[in-house]
PyMOL Python script that loads the backbone (N, CA, C, O; Angstrom):
from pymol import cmd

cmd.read_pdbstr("""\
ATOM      1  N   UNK A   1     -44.420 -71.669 211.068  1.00  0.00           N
ATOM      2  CA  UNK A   1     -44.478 -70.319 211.592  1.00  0.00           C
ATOM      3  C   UNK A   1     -44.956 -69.353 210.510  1.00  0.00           C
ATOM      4  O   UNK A   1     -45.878 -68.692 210.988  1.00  0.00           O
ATOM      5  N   UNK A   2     -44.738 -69.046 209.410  1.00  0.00           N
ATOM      6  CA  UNK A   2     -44.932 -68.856 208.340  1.00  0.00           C
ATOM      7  C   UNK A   2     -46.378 -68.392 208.193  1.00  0.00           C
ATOM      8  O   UNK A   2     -46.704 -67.206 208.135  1.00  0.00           O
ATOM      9  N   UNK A   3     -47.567 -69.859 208.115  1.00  0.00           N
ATOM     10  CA  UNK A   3     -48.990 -70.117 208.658  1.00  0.00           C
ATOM     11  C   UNK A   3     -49.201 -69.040 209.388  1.00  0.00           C
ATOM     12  O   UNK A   3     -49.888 -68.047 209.148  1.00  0.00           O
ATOM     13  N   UNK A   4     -48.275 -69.439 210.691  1.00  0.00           N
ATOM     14  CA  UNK A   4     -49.133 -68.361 211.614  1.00  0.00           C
ATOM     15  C   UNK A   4     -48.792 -67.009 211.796  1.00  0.00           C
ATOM     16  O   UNK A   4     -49.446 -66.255 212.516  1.00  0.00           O
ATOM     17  N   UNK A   5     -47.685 -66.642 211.100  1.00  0.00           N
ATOM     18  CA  UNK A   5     -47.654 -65.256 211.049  1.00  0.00           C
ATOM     19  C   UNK A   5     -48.678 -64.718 209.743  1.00  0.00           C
ATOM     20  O   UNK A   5     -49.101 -63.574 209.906  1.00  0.00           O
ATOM     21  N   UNK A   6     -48.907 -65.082 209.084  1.00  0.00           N
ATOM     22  CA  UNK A   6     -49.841 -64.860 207.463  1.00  0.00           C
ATOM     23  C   UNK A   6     -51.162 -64.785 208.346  1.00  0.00           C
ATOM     24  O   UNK A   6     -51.904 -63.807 208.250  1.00  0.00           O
ATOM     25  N   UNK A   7     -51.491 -66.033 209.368  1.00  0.00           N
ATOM     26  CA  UNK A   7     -52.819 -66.148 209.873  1.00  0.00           C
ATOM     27  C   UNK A   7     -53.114 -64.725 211.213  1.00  0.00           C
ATOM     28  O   UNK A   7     -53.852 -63.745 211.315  1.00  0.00           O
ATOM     29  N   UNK A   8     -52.303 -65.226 211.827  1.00  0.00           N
ATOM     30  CA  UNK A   8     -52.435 -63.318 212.789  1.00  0.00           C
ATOM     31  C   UNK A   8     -52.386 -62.172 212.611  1.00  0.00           C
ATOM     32  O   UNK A   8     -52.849 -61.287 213.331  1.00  0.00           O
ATOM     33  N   UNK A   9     -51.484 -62.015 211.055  1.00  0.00           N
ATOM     34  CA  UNK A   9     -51.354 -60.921 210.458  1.00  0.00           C
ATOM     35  C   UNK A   9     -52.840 -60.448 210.461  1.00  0.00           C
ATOM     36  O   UNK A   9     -53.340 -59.575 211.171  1.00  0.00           O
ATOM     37  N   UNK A  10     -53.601 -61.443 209.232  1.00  0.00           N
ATOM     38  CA  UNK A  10     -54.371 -61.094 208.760  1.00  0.00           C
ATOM     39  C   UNK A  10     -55.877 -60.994 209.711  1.00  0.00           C
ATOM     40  O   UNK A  10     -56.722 -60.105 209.605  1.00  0.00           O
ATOM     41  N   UNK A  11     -55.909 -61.991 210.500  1.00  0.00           N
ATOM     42  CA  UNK A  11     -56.772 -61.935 211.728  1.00  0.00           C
ATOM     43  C   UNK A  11     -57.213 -60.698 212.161  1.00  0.00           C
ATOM     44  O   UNK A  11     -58.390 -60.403 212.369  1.00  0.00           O
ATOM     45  N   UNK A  12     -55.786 -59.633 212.359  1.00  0.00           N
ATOM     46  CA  UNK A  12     -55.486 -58.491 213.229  1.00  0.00           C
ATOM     47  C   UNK A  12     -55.975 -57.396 212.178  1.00  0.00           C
ATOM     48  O   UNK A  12     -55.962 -56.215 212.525  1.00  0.00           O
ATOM     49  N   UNK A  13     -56.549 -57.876 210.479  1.00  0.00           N
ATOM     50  CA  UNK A  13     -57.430 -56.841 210.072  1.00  0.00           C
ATOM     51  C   UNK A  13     -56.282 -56.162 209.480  1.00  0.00           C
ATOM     52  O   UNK A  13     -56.678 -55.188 208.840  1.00  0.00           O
ATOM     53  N   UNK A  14     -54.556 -56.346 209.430  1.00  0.00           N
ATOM     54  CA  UNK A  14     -53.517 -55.558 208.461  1.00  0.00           C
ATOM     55  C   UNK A  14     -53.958 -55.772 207.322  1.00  0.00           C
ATOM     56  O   UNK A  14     -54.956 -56.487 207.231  1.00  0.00           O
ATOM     57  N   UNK A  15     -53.266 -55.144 205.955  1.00  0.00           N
ATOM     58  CA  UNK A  15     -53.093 -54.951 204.671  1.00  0.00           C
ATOM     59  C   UNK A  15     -52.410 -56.250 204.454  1.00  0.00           C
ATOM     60  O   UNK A  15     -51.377 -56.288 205.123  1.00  0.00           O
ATOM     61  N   UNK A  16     -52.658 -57.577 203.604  1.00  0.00           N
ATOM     62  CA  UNK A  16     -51.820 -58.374 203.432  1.00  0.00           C
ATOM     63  C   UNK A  16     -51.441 -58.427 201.989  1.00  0.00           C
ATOM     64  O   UNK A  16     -51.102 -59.435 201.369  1.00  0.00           O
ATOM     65  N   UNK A  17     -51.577 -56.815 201.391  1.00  0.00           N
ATOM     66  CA  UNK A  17     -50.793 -57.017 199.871  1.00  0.00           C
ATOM     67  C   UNK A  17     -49.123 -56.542 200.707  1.00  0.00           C
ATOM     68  O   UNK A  17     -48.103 -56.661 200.029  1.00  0.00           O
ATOM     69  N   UNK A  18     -49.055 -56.201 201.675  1.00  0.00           N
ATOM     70  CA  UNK A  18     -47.860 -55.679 202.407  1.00  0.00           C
ATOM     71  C   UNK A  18     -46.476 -56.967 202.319  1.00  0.00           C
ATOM     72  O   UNK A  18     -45.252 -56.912 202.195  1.00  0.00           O
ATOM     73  N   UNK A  19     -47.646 -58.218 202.486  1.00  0.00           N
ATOM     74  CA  UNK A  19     -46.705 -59.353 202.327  1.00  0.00           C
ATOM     75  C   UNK A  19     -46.803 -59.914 201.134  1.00  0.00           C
ATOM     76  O   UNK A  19     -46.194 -60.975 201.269  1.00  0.00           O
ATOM     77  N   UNK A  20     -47.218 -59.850 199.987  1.00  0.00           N
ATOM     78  CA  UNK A  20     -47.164 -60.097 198.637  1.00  0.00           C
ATOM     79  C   UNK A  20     -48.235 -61.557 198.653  1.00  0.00           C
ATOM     80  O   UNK A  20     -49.288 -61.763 199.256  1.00  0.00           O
ATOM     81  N   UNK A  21     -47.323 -62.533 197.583  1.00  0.00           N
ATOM     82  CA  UNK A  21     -48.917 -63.579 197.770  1.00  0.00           C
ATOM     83  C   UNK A  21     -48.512 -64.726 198.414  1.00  0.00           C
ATOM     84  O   UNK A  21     -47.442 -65.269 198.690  1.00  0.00           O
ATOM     85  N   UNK A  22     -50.177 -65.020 198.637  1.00  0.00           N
ATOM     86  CA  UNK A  22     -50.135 -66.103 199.963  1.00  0.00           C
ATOM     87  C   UNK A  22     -49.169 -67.301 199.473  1.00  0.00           C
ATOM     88  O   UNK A  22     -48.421 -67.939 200.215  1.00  0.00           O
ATOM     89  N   UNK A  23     -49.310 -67.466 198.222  1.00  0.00           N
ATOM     90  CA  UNK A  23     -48.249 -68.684 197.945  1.00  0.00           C
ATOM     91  C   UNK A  23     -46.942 -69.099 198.168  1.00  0.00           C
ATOM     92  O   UNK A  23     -46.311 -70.152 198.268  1.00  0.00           O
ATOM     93  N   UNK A  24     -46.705 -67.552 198.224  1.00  0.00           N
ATOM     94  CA  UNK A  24     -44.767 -67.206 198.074  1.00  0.00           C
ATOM     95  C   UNK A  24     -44.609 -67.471 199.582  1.00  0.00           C
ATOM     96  O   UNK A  24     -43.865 -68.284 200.131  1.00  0.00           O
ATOM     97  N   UNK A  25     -45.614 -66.464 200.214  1.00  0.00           N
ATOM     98  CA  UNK A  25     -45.249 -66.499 201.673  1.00  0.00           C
ATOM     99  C   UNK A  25     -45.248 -67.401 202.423  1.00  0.00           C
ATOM    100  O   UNK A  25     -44.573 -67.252 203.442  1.00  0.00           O
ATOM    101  N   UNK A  26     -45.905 -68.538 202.256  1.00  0.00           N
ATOM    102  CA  UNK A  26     -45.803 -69.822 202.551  1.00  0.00           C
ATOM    103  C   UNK A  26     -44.669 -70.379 202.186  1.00  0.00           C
ATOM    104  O   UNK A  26     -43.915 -70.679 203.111  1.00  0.00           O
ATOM    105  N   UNK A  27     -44.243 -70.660 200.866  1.00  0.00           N
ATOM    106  CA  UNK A  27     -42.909 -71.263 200.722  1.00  0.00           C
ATOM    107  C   UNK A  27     -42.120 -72.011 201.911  1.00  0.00           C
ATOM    108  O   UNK A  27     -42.340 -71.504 203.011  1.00  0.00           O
ATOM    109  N   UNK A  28     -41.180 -73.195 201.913  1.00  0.00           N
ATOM    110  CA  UNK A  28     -40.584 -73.754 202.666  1.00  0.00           C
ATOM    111  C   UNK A  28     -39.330 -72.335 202.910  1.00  0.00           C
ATOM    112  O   UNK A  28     -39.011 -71.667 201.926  1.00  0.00           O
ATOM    113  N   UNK A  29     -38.845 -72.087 204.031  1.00  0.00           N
ATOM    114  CA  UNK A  29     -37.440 -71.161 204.259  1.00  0.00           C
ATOM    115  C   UNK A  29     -36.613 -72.565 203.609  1.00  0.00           C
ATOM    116  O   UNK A  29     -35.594 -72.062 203.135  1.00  0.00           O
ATOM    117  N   UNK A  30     -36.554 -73.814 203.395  1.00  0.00           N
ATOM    118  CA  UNK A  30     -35.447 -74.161 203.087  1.00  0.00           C
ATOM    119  C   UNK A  30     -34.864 -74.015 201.188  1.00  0.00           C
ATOM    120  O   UNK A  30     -33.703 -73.893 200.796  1.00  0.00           O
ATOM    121  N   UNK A  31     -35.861 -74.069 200.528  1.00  0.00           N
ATOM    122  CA  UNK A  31     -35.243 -73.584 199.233  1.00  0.00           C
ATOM    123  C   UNK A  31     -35.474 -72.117 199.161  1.00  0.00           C
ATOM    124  O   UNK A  31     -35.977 -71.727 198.107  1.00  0.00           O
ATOM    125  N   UNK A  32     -35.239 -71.328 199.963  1.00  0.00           N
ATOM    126  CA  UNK A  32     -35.041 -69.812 199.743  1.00  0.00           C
ATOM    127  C   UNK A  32     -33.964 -69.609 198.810  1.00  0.00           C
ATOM    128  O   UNK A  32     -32.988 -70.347 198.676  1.00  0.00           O
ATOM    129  N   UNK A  33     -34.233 -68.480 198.130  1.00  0.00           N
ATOM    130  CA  UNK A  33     -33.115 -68.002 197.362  1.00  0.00           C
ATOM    131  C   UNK A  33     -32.521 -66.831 197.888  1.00  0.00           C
ATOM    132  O   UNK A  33     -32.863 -65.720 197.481  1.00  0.00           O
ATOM    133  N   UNK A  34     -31.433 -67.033 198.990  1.00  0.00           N
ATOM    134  CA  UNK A  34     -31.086 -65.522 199.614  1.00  0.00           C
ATOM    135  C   UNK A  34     -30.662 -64.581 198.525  1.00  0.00           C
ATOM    136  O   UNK A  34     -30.166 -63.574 199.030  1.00  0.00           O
ATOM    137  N   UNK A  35     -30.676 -64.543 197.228  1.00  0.00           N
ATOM    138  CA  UNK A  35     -30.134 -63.284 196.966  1.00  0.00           C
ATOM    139  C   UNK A  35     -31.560 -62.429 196.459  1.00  0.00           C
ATOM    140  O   UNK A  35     -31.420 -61.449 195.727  1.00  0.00           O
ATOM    141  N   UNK A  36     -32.707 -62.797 196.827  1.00  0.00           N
ATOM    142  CA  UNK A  36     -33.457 -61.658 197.194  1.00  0.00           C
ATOM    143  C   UNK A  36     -34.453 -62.016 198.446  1.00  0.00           C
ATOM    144  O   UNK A  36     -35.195 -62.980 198.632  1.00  0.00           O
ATOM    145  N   UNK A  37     -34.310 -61.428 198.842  1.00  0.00           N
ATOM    146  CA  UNK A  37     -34.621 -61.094 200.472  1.00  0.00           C
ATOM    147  C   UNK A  37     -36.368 -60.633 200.595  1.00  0.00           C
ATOM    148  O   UNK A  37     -36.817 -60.728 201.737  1.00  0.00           O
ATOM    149  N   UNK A  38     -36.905 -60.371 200.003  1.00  0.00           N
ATOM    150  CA  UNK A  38     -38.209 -59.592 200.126  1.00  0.00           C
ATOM    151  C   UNK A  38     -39.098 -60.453 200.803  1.00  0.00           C
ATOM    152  O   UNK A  38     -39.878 -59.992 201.636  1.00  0.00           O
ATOM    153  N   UNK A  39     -39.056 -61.875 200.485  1.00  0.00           N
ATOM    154  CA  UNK A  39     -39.869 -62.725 201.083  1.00  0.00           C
ATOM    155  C   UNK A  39     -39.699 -62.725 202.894  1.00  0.00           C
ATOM    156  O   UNK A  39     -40.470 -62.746 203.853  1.00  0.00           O
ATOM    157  N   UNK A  40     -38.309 -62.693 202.688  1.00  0.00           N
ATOM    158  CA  UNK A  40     -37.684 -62.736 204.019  1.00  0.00           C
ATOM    159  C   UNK A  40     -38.140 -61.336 204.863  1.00  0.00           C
ATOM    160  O   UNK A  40     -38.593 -61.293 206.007  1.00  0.00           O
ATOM    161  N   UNK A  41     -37.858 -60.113 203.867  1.00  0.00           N
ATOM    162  CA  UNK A  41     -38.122 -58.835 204.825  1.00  0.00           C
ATOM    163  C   UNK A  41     -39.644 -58.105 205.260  1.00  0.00           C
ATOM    164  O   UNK A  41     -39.968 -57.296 206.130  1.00  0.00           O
ATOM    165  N   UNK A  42     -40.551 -59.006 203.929  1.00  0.00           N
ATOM    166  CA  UNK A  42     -42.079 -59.392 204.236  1.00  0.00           C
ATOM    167  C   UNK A  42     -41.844 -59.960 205.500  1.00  0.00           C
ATOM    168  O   UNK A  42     -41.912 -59.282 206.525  1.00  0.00           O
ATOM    169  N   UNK A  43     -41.655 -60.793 205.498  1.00  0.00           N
ATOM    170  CA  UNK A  43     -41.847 -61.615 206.915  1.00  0.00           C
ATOM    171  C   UNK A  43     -41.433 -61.009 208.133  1.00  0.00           C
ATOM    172  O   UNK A  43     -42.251 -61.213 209.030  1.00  0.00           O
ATOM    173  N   UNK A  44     -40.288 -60.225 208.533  1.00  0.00           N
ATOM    174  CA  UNK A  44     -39.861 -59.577 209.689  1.00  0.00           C
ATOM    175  C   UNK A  44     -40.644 -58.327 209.830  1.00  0.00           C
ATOM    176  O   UNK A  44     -40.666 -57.696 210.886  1.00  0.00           O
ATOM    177  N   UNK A  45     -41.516 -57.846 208.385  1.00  0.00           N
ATOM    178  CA  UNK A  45     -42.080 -56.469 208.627  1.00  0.00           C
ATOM    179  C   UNK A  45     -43.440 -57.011 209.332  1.00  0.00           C
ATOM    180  O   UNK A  45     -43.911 -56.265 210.190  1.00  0.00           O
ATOM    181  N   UNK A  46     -43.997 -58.005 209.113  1.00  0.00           N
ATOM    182  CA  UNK A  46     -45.212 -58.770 209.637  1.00  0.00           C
ATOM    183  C   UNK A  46     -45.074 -58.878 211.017  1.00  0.00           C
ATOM    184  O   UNK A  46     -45.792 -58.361 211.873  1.00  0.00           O
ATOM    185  N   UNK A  47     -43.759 -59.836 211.225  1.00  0.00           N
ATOM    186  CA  UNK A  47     -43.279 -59.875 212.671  1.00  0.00           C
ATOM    187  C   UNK A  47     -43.561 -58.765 213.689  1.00  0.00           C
ATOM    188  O   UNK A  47     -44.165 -58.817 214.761  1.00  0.00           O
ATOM    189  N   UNK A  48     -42.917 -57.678 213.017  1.00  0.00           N
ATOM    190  CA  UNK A  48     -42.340 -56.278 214.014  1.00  0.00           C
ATOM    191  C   UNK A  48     -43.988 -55.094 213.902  1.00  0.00           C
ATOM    192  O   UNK A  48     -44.215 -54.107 214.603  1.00  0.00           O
ATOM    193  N   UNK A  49     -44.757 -55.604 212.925  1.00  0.00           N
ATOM    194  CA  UNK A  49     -46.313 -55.061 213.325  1.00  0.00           C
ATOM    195  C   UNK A  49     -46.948 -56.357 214.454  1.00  0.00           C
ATOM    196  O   UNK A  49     -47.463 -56.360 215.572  1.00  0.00           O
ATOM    197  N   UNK A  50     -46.768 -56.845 213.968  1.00  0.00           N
ATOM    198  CA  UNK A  50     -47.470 -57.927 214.842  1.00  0.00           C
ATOM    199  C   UNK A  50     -47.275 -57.768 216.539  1.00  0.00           C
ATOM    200  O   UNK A  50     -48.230 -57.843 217.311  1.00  0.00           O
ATOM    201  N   UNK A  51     -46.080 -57.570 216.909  1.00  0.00           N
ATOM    202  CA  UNK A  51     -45.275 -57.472 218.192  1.00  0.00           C
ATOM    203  C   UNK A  51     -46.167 -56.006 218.974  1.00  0.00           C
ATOM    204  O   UNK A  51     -46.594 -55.858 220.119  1.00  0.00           O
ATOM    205  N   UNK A  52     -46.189 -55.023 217.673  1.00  0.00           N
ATOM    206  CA  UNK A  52     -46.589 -53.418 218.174  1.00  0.00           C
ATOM    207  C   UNK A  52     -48.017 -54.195 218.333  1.00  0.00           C
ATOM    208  O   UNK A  52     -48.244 -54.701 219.432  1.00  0.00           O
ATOM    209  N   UNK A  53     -48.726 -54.285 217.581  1.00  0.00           N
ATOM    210  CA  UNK A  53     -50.152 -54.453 217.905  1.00  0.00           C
ATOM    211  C   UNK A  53     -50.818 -55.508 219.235  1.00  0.00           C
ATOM    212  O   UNK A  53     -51.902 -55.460 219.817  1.00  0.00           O
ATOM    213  N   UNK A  54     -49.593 -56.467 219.391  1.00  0.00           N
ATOM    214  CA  UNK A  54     -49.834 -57.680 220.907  1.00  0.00           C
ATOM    215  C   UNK A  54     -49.120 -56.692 221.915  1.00  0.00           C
ATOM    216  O   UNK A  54     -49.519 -56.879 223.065  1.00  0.00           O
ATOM    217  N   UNK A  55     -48.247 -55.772 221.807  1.00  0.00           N
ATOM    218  CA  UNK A  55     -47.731 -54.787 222.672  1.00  0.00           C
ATOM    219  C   UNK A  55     -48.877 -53.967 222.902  1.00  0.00           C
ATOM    220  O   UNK A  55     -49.397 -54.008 224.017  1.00  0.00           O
ATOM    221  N   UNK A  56     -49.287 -53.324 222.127  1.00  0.00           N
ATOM    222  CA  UNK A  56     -50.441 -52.518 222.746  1.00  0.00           C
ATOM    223  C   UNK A  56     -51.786 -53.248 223.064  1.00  0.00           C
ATOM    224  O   UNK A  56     -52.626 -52.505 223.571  1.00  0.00           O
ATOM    225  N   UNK A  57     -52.075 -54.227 222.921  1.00  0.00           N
ATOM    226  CA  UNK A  57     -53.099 -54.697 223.397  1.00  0.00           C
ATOM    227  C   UNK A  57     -53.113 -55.607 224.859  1.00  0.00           C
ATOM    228  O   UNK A  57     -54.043 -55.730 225.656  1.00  0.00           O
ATOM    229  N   UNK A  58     -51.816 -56.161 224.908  1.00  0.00           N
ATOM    230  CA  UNK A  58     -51.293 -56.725 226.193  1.00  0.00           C
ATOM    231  C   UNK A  58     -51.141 -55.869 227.349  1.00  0.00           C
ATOM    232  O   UNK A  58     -51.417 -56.094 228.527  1.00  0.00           O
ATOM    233  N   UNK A  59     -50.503 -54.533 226.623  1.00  0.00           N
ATOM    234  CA  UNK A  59     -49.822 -53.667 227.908  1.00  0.00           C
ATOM    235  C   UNK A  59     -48.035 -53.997 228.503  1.00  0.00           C
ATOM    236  O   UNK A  59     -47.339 -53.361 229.294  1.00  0.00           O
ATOM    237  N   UNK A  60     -47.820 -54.970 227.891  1.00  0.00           N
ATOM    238  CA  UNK A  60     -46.499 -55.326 228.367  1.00  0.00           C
ATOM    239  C   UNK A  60     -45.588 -55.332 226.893  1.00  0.00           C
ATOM    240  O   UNK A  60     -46.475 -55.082 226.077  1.00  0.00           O
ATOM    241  N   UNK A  61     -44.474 -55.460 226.209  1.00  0.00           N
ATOM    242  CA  UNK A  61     -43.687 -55.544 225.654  1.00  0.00           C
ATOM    243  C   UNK A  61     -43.375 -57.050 225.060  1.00  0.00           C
ATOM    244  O   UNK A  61     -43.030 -58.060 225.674  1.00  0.00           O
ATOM    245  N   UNK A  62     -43.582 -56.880 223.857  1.00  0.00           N
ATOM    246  CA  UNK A  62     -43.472 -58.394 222.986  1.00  0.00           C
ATOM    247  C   UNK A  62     -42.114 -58.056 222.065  1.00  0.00           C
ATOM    248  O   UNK A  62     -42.022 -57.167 221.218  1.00  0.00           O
ATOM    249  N   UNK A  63     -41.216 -58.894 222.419  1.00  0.00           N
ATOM    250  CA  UNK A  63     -40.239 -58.601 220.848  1.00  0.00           C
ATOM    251  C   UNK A  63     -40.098 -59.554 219.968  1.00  0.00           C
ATOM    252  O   UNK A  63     -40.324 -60.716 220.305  1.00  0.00           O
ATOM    253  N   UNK A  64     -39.754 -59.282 218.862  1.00  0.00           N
ATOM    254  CA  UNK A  64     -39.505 -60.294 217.957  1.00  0.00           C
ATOM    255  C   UNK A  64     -39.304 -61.667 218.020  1.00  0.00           C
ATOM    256  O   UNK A  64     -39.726 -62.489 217.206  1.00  0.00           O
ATOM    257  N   UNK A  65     -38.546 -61.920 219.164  1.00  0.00           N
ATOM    258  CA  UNK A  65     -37.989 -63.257 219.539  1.00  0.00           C
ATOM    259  C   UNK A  65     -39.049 -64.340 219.903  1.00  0.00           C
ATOM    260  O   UNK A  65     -39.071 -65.540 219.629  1.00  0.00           O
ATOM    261  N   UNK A  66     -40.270 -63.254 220.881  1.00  0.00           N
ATOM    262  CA  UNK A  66     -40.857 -63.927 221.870  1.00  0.00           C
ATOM    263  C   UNK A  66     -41.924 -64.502 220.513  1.00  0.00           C
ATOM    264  O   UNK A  66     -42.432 -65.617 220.392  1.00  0.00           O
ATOM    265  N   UNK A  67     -42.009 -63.557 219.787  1.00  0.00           N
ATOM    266  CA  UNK A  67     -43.291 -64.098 218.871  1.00  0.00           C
ATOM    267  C   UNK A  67     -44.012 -65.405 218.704  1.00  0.00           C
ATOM    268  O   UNK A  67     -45.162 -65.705 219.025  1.00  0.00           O
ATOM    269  N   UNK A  68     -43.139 -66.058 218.172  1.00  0.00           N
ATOM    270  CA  UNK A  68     -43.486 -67.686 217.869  1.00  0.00           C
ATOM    271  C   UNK A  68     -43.720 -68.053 219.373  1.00  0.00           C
ATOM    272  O   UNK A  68     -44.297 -69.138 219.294  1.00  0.00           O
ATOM    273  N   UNK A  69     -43.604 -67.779 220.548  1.00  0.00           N
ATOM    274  CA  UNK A  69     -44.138 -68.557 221.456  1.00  0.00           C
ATOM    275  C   UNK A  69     -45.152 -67.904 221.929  1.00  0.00           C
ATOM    276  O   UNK A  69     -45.861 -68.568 222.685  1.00  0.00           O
ATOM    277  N   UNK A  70     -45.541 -66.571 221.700  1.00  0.00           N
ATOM    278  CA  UNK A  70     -47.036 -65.988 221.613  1.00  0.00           C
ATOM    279  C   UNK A  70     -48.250 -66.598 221.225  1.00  0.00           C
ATOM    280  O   UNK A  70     -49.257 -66.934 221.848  1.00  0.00           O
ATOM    281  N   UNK A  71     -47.765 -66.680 219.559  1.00  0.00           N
ATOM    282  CA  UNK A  71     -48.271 -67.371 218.746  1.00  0.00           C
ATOM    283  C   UNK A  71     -48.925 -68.974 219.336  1.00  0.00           C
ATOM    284  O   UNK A  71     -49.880 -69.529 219.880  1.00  0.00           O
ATOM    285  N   UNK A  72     -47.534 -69.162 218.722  1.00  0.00           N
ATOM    286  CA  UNK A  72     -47.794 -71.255 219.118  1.00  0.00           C
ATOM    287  C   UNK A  72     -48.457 -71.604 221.020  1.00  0.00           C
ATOM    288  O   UNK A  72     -48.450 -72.726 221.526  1.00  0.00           O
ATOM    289  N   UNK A  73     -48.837 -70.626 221.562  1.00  0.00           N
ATOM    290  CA  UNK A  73     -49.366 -70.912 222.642  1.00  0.00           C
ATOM    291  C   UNK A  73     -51.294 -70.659 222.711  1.00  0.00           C
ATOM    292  O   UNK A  73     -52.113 -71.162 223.480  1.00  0.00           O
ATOM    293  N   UNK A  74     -51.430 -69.960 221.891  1.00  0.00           N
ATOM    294  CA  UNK A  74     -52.570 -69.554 221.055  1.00  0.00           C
ATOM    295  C   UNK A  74     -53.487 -70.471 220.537  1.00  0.00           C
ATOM    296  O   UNK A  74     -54.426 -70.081 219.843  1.00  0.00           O
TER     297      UNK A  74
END
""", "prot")
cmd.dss("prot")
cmd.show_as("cartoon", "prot")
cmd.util.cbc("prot")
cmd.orient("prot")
């Protein structure tokens, strides 16, 4: 998921210094280091543009949740 949020982000023509570098952002979520979060809050800020921009282009309402099956149907 990761992939494809980095890949639609950037598709959609956003700023991707917003999510720092492509390397980090890739990273596995399983050796995360929760005591800093940025990677993590990169990622939900990607999410929650991503949602506004398939919201306004759809006409209907995308939330966070639905994302990955937006996506992965794509």
């Amino acid at each position: 998921m990761l992939n494809r949020i980095w890949n639609a982000y950037s598709s959609a023509g956003n700023d991707l210094a917003a999510l720092g570098d492509k390397y980090d952002f890739h990273k596995s979520w399983g050796n995360e280091d929760w005591d800093d979060r940025s990677r993590y809050n990169a990622f939900q800020y990607a999410v929650r543009i991503l949602c506004k921009q398939i919201t306004a282009e759809q006409g209907g309402p995308l939330i966070p949740i639905e994302l990955d099956y937006f996506l992965w149907s794509e």
